[in-house]
C-alpha positions in Angstrom: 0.0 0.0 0.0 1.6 3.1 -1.6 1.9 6.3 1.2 1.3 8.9 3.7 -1.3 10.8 2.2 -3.7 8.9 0.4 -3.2 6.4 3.9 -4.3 9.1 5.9 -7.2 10.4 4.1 -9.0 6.8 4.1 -11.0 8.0 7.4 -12.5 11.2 6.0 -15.1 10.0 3.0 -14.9 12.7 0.0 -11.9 14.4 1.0 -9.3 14.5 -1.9 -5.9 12.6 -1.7 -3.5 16.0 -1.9 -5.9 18.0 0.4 -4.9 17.7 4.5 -5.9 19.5 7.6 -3.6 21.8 6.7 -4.7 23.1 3.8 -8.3 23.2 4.4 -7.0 25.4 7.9 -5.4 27.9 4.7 -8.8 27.8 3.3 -11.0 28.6 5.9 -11.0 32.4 5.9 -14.0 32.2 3.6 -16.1 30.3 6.9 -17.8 33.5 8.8 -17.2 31.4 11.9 -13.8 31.0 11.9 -12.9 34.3 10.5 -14.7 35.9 13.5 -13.2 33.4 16.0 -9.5 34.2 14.7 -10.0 37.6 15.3 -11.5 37.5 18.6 -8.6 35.3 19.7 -5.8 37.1 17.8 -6.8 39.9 19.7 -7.1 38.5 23.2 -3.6 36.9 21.9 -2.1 40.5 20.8 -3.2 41.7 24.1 -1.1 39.1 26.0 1.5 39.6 24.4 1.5 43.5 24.0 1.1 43.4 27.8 4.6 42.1 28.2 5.7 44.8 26.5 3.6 47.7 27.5 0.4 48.6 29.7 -0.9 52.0 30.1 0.0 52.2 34.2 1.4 49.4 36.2 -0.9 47.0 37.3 -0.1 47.3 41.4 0.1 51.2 41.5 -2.3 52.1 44.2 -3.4 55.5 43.5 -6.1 56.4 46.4 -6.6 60.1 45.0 -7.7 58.6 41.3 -10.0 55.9 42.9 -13.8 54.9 40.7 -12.5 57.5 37.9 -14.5 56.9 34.5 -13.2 55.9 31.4 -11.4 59.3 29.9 -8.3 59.5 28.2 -5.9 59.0 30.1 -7.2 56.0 32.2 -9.3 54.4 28.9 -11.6 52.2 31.2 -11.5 54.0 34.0 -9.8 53.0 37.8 -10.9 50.5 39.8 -11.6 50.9 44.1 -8.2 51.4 44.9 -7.3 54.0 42.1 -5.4 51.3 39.4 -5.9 51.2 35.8 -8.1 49.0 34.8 -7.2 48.6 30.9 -3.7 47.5 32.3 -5.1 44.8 34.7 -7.5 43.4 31.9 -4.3 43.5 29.9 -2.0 41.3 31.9 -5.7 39.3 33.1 -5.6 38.0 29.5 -1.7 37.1 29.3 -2.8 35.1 33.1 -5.9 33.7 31.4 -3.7 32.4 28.2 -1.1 30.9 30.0 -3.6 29.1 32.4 -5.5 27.8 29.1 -1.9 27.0 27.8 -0.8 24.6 30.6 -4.4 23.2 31.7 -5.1 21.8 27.8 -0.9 20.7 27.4 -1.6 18.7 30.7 -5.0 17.0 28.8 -3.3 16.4 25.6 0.0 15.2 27.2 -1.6 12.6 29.3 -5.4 12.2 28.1 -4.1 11.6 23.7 -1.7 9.2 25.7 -4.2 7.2 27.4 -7.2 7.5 24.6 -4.7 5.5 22.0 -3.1 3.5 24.4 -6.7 2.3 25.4 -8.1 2.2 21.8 -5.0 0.1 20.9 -5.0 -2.3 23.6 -8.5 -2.6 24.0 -10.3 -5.3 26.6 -9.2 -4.8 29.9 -6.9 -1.9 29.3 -10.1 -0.1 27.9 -12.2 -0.4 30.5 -10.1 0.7 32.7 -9.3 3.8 31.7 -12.7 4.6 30.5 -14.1 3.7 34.0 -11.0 6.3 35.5 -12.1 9.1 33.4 -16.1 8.6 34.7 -14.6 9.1 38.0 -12.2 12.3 37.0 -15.8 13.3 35.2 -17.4 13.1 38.6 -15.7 15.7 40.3 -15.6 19.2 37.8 -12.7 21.1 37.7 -14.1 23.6 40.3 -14.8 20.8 42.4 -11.3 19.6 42.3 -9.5 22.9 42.7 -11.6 23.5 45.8 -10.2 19.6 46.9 -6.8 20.2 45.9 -6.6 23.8 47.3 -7.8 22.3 51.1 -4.6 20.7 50.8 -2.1 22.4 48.9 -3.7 25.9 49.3 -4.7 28.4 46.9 -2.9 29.6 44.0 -2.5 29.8 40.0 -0.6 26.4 39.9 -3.1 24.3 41.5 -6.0 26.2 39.9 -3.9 24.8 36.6 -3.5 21.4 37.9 -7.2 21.1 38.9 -8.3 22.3 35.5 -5.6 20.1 33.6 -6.7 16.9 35.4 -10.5 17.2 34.8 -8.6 17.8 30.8 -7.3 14.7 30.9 -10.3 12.3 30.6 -11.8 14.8 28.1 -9.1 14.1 25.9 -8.8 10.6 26.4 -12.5 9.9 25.6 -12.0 12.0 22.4 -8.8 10.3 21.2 -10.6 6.9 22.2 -13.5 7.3 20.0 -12.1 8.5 17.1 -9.2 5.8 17.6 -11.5 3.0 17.2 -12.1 4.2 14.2 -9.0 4.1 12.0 -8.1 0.8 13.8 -10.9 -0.5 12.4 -10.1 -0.1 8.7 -8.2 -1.9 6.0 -5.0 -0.5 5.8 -4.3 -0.4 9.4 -4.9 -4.2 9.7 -2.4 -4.5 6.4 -0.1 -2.5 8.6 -0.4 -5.0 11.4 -0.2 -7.6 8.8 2.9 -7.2 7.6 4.9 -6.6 11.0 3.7 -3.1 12.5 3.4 -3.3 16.4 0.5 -1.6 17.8 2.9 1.8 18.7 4.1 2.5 15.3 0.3 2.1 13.7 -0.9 4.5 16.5 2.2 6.9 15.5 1.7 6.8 11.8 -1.7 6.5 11.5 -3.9 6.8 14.1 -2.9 9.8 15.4 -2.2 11.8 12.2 -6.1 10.9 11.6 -7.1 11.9 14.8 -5.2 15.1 15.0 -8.2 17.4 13.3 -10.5 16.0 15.8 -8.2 17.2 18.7 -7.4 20.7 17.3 -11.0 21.1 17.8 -11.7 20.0 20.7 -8.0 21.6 22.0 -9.8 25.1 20.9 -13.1 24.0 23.0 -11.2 22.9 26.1 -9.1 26.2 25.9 -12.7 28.2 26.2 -13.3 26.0 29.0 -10.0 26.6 30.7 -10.6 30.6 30.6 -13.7 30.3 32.3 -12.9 27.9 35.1 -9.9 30.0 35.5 -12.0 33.5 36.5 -14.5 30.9 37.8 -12.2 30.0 40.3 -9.9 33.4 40.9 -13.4 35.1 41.7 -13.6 32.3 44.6 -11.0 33.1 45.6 -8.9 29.6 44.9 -7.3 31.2 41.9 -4.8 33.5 41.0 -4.1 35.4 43.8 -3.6 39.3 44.5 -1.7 41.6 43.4 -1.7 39.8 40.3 -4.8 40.7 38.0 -7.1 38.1 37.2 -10.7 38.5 35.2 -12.3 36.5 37.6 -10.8 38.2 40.9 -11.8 41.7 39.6 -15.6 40.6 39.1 -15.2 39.7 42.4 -13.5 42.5 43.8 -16.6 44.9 41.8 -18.8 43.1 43.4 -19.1 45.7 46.3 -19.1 48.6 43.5 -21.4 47.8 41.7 -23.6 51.1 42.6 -21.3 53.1 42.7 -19.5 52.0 39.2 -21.2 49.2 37.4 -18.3 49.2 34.8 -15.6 47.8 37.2 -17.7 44.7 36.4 -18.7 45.3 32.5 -15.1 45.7 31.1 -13.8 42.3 32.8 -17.1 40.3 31.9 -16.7 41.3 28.3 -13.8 40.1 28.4 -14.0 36.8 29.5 -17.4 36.7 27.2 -15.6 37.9 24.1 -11.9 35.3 24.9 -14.9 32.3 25.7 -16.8 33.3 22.1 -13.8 33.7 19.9 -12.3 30.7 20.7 -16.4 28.7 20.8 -16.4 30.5 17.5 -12.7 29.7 15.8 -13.1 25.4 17.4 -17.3 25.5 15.5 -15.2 26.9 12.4 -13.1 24.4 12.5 -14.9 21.6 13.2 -16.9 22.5 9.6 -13.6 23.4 7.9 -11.6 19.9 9.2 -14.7 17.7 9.2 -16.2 18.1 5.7 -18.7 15.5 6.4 -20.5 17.3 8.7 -20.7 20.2 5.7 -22.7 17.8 4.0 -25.2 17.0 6.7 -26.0 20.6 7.1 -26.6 21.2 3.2 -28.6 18.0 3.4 
């Protein structure tokens, strides 16, 4: 059986033997979905980043005397209760909300790809095991488990990211799992076994290059997920902790402000609303873009 591509494209009906993931990912500007989601997360991404480099005030100035100012220009959103800017704390929120994403979806692909082949390969026993682990991990969400892990560890950024990573894990596996079963189903990968291929190097050239789109998408879901269970958990107070900015702790912290100036509580919402769309929006675009089968049964 002749090579890579043609191999690889056996699992996805109508797709052409020189087009890949790749190249239908160039191609996807034309989707309205994922043209909106790319923007909405190249900007939160641009933000991030930009905060490294530059904020309009630093973030831990106390300045008592400029305290509940409105937006104007020179503070552009205005100053929180305790007189800080807070354009520069949404701006370094976002690079503490990215790298929390970051870690908490490495930690499910890492481990939960690494179990969901290993199970789909192995099968029997193997299987069932870790599909009964991740119904456990599944019983407790990731708030759940930061609130567990934090009565024992204490609260703090890391274990907010080790909470949200574990519940990941099982996510992932299930995912890689299904799909799995899949490709080890058809023809070629049996030839493969046939002629001498051990169950690792069919799951490294073909299983998981067909399985790869599925996890983008669901990396780009998980990500949204991450963000939100993130400020979920800084705005009770497990989270990242003060003085660094967090969405979630400044919804909290507006709580007690909100007569006297609902936007301390606006600006960081929209932002968590607008990171959570734009990255809901970019995984639904390419889900359609990587998955043309489920093109069809919409046209249908």
């Amino acid at each position: 059986m002749s090579g890579g591509v043609s191999d690889r494209n056996i699992g996805n009906p109508g797709i052409g033997t020189r087009e890949t993931p790749w190249s239908r990912i160039a191609s996807a500007w034309r989707h309205p979905n994922f043209l909106v989601g790319a923007i909405l997360t190249g900007a939160l991404i641009l933000v991030a980043l930009l905060s490294f480099l530059w904020t309009p005030y630093p973030v831990d100035i106390i300045a008592v005397s400029d305290r509940l100012q409105g937006p104007s220009a020179a503070h552009w959103l205005g100053t929180d209760q305790l007189g800080r800017d807070v354009a520069s704390r949404i701006m370094v929120g976002a690079r503490n909300s990215i790298a929390v994403g970051l870690v908490a979806v490495g930690i499910g692909v890492i481990f939960g790809v690494a179990l969901g082949a290993w199970a789909a390969a192995r099968g029997g026993w193997i299987d069932d095991v870790v599909m009964r682990a991740s119904d456990v991990i599944f019983a407790f969400p990731a708030i759940v488990s930061a609130l567990l892990i934090t009565a024992l560890l204490g609260p703090g950024a890391v274990n907010a990211i080790i909470a949200i990573g574990i519940f990941n894990v099982p996510v992932f596996a299930r995912v890689t799992r299904g799909a799995a079963r899949q490709i080890w189903g058809l023809e070629y990968v049996r030839a493969g076994l046939a002629i001498g291929k051990g169950p690792l190097r069919v799951t490294l050239d073909h299983v998981l290059p067909n399985v790869a789109s599925v996890l983008i998408v669901q990396g780009t879901i998980q990500f949204a997920v991450a963000i939100l269970a993130e400020a979920a958990l800084s705005y009770l107070g497990v989270g990242t902790q003060p003085p660094h900015p967090s969405w979630g702790r400044m919804l909290f912290d507006a709580q007690t402000m909100m007569a006297l100036d609902p936007t301390l509580a606006i600006f960081p919402g929209v932002a968590i609303a607008l990171a959570v769309l734009g990255l809901n929006l970019l995984g639904d675009g390419l889900r359609d873009v990587l998955d043309p089968r489920l093109k069809v049964m919409r046209m249908a």
